[in-house]
VMD Tcl script that draws the C-alpha trace (Angstrom):
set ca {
  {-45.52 -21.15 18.93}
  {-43.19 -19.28 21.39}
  {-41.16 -16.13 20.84}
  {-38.07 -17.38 19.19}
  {-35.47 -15.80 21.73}
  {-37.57 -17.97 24.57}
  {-35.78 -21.59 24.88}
  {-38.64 -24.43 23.80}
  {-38.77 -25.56 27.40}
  {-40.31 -22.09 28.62}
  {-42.92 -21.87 31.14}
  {-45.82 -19.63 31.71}
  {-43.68 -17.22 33.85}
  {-40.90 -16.35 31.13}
  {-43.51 -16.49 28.41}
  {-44.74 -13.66 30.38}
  {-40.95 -12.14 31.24}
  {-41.06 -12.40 27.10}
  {-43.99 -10.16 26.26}
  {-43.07 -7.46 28.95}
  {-39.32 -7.42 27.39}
  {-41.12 -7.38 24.14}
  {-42.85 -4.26 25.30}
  {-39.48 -2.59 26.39}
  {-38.30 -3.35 22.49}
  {-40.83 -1.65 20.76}
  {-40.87 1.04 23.10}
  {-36.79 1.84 22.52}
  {-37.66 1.70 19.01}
  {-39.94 4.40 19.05}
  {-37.37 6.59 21.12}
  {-33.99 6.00 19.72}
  {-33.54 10.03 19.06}
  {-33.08 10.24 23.14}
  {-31.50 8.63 25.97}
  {-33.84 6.42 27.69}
  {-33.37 5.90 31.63}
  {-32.51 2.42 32.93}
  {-35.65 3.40 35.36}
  {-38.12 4.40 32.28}
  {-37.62 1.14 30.56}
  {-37.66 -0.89 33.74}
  {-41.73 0.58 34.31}
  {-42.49 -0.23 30.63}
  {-41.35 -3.87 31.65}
  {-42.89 -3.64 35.11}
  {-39.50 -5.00 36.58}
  {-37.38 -4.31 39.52}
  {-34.15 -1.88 38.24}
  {-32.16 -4.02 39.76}
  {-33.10 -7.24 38.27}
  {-33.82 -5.38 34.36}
  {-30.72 -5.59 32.63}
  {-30.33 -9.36 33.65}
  {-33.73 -10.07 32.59}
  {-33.40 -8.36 29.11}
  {-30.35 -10.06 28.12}
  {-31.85 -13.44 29.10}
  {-34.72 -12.79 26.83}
  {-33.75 -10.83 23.96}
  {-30.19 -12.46 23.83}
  {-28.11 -9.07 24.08}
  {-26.87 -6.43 26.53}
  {-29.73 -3.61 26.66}
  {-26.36 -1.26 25.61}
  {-25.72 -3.07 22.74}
  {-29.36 -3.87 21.89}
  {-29.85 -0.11 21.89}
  {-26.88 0.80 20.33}
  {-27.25 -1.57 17.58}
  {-31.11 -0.05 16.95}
  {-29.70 3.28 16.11}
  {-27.06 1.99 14.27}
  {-29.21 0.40 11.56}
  {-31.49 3.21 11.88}
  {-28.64 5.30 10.86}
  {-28.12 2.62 8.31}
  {-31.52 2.87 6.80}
  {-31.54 6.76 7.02}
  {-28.17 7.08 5.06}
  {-29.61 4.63 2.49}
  {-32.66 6.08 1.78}
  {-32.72 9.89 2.99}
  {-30.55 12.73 1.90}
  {-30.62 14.04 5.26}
  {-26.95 15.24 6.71}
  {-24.73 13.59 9.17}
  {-25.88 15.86 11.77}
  {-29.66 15.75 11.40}
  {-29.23 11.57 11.31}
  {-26.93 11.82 14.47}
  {-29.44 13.39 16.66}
  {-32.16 11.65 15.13}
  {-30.76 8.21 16.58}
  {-29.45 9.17 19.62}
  {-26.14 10.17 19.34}
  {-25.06 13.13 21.04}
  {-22.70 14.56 17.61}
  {-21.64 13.87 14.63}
  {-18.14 12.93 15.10}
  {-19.46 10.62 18.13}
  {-21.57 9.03 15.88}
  {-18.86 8.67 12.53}
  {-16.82 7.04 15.78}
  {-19.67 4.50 16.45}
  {-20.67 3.90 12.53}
  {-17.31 2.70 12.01}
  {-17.13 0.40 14.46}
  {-20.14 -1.49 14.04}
  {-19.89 -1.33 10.36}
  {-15.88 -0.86 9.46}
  {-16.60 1.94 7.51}
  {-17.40 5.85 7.62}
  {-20.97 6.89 6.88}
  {-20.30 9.08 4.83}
  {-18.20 6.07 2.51}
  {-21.41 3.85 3.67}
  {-23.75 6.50 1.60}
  {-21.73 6.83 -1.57}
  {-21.33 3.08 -2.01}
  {-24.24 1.80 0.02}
  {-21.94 -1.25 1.15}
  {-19.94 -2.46 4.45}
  {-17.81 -4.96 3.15}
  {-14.79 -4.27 5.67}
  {-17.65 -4.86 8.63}
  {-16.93 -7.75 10.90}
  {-20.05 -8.91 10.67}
  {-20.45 -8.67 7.11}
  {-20.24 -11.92 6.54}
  {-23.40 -11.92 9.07}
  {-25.38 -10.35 6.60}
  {-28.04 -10.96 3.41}
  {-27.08 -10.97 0.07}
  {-28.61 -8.55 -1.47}
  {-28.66 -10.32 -4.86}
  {-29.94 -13.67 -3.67}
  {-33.34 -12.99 -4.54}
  {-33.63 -10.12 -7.13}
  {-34.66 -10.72 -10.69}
  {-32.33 -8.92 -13.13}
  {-34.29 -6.73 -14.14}
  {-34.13 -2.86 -15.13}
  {-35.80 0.21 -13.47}
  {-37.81 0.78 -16.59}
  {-38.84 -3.17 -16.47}
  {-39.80 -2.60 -12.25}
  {-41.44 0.56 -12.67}
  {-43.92 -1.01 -15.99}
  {-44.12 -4.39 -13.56}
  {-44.84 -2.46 -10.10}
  {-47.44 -0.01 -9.67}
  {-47.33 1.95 -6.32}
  {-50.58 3.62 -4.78}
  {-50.44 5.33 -1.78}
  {-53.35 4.52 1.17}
  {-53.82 6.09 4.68}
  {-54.11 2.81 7.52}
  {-55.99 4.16 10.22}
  {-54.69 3.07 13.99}
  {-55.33 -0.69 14.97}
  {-54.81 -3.27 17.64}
  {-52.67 -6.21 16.66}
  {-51.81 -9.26 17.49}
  {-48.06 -10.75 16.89}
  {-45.41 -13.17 17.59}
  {-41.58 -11.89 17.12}
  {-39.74 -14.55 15.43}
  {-35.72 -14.18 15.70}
  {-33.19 -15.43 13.83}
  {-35.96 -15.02 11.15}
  {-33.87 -16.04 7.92}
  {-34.41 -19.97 9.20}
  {-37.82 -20.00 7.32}
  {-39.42 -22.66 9.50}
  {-39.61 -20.43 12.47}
  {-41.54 -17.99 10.49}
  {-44.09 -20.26 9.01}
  {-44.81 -21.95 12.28}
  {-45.74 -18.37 13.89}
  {-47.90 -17.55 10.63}
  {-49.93 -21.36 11.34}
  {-49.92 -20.61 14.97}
  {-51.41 -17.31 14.19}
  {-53.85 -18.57 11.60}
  {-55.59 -21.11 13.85}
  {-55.79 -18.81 16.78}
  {-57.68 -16.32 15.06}
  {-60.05 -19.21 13.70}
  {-60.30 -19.83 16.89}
  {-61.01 -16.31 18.15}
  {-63.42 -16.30 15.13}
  {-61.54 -12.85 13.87}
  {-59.79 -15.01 10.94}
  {-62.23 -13.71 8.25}
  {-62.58 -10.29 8.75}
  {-58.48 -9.66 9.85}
  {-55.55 -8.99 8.37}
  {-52.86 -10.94 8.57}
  {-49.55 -9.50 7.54}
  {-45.75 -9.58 8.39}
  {-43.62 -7.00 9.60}
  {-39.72 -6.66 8.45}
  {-38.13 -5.01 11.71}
  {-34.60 -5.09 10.92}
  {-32.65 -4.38 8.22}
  {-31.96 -7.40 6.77}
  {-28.48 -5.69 4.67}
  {-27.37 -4.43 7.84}
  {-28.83 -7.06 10.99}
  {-26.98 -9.85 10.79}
  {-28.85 -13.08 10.16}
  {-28.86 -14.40 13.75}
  {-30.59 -11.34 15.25}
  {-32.89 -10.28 12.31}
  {-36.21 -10.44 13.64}
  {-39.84 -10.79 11.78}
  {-43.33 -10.05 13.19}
  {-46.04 -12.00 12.24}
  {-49.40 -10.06 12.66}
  {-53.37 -10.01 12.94}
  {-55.26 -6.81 12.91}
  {-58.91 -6.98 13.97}
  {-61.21 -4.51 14.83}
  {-62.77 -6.67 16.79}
  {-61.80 -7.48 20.54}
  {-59.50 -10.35 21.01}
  {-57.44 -12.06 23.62}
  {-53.75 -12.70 23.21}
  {-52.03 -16.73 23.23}
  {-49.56 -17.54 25.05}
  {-46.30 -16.40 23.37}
  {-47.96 -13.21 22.14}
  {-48.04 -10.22 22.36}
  {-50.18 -6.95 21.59}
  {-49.72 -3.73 20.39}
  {-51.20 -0.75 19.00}
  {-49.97 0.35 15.41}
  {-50.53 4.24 14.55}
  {-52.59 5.54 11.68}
  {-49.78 5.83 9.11}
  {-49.30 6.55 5.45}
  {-47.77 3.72 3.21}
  {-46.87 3.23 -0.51}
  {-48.27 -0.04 -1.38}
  {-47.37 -2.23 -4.06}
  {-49.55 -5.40 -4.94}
  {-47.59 -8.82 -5.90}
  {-48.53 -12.19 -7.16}
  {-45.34 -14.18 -7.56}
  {-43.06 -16.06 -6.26}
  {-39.87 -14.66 -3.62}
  {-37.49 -13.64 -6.29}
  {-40.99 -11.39 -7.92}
  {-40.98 -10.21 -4.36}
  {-37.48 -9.23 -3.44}
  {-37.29 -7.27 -6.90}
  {-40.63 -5.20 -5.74}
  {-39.08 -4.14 -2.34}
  {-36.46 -3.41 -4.44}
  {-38.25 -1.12 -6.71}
  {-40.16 0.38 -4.15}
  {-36.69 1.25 -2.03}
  {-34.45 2.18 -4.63}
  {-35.85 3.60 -7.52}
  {-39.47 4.60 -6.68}
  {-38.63 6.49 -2.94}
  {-35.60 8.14 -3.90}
  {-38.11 9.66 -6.90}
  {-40.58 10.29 -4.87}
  {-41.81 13.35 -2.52}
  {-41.68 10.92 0.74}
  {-39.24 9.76 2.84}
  {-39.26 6.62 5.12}
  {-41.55 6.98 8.12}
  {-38.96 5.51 11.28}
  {-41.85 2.01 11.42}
  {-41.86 -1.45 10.19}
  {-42.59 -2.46 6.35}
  {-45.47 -4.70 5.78}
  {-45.99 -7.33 3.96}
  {-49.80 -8.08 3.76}
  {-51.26 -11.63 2.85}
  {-53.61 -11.26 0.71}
  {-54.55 -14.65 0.29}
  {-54.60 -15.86 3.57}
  {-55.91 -19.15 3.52}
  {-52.47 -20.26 1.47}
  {-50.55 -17.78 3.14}
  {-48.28 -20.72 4.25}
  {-47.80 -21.73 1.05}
  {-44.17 -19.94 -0.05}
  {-44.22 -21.58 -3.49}
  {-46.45 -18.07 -4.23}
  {-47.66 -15.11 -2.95}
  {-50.11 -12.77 -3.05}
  {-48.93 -9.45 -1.07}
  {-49.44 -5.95 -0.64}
  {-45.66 -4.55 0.21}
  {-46.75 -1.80 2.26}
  {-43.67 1.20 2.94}
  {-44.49 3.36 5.63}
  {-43.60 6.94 4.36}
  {-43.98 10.19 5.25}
  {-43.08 13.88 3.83}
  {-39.77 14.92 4.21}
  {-39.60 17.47 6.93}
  {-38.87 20.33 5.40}
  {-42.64 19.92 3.54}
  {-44.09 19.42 6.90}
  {-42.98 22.39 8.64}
  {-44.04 24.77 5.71}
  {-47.41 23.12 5.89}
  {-47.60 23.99 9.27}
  {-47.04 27.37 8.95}
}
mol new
graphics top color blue
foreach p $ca { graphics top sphere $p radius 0.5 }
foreach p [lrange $ca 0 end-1] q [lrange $ca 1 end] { graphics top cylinder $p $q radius 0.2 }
display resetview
């Protein structure tokens, strides 16, 4: 299985140009409060300056201005959806140097104000609108009361692990993620880590703000045990991180209604807020974990106390 922004005919050398630029991506999503120097990302990459930005958009498909800028733009998305933190405080937190500079750039990614975004939690004057999920397509109709009796949430501490993981893009085209999940299955029966790993997903974009061509998917194995990457992979190191977990057995619509839950009516009750990582989505049966006709999942939420909590603990 290659990355999915790699053309099929790729050779060892841009399967390699793939993981370094894959490197660059997870390292702008972990600063997106700060402007990050053409020369700092080129090191991460290990590439000339002068060749990076070329590079970058061969690989990933997208200006590195654009990339970037679109990161903090969901970001703000996510933050206006789920925190109650001002304009301000979600302006500097994704990079942008004010609050009227960021309004400017909301509204023309999205065709509307943030502050309009937040009240109605929609963006249907955005251009690429039409790019988007549904949000309905999967959801059961059912009500809080009927989630919250259905979906128990428990909160567990993950401590910091290596991991193994193909990026699939244009992830809503479901064979491209279930032929990274059986590529990733047999090579960690063949690293003989299959057994004791877990193997889980990770929902990096948005998928009510990304639009469906760029929304990318992470398919992931965790071992504590050494391993060696494929090629087309890549490896990272995940942080010890708090998540509230909810365990599913069902089919997709049973677990689009549970991310549901978890987002809209148990977070905005709760005393978290959304830790800036990816969501996971843990097989827990993962010897049919290819088989989509059901699932058995832990929908893990990374999450985090709000601030405000934080500093007063520190004190």
């Amino acid at each position: 299985m290659s990355i999915e922004s790699v053309p099929s005919q790729k050779t060892q050398a841009n399967s390699e140009y793939a993981q370094r630029i894959n490197r660059v991506i997870d390292y702008l999503r972990g600063n997106l409060d700060r402007q990050v120097k053409l020369e700092e990302l080129a090191k991460v990459a290990c590439f000339s300056e002068f060749h990076f930005h070329r590079i970058f958009g061969a690989i990933s498909g997208e200006t590195l201005n654009n990339f970037t800028n679109r990161l903090r733009l969901e970001k703000a998305a996510r933050l206006l959806r789920y925190s109650d933190q001002n304009l301000t405080d979600i302006a500097l937190e994704c990079g942008f140097s004010s609050s009227a500079t960021f309004s400017r750039a909301f509204r023309s990614g999205y065709g509307t104000s943030p502050s309009q975004f937040r009240k109605s939690g929609e963006i249907k004057k955005s251009k690429i609108c039409k790019e988007l999920f549904p949000e309905d397509k999967y959801g059961l109709p059912m009500s809080a009361e009927e989630k919250r009796a259905a979906f128990s949430v428990r909160l567990i501490d993950i401590p910091e692990r290596q991991v193994a993981y193909i990026r699939v893009t244009n992830a809503f085209e479901m064979d491209r993620v279930l032929a990274a999940l059986k590529t990733v299955i047999e090579w960690a029966k063949s690293q003989d880590i299959f057994s004791q790993g877990i193997l889980f997903g990770m929902t990096v974009d948005d998928p009510h703000v990304t639009p469906k061509h760029l929304y990318r998917y992470e398919v992931c194995l965790a071992s504590s045990f050494p391993f060696e990457c494929m090629e087309g992979m890549s490896k990272l190191k995940m942080p010890a991180m708090r998540y509230a977990v909810i365990e599913v057995s069902g089919d997709i619509h049973k677990v689009a209604t549970a991310w549901d839950y978890l987002y809209r009516d148990w977070l905005i009750n709760s005393a978290y807020e959304p830790e800036h990582a990816p969501a996971l989505e843990v097989f827990l049966d993962k010897e049919n974990a290819t088989d989509w006709s059901h699932f058995e999942l832990e929908l893990c939420l990374p999450v985090r106390k709000p601030a405000e909590m934080r500093s007063g603990r520190n004190l």
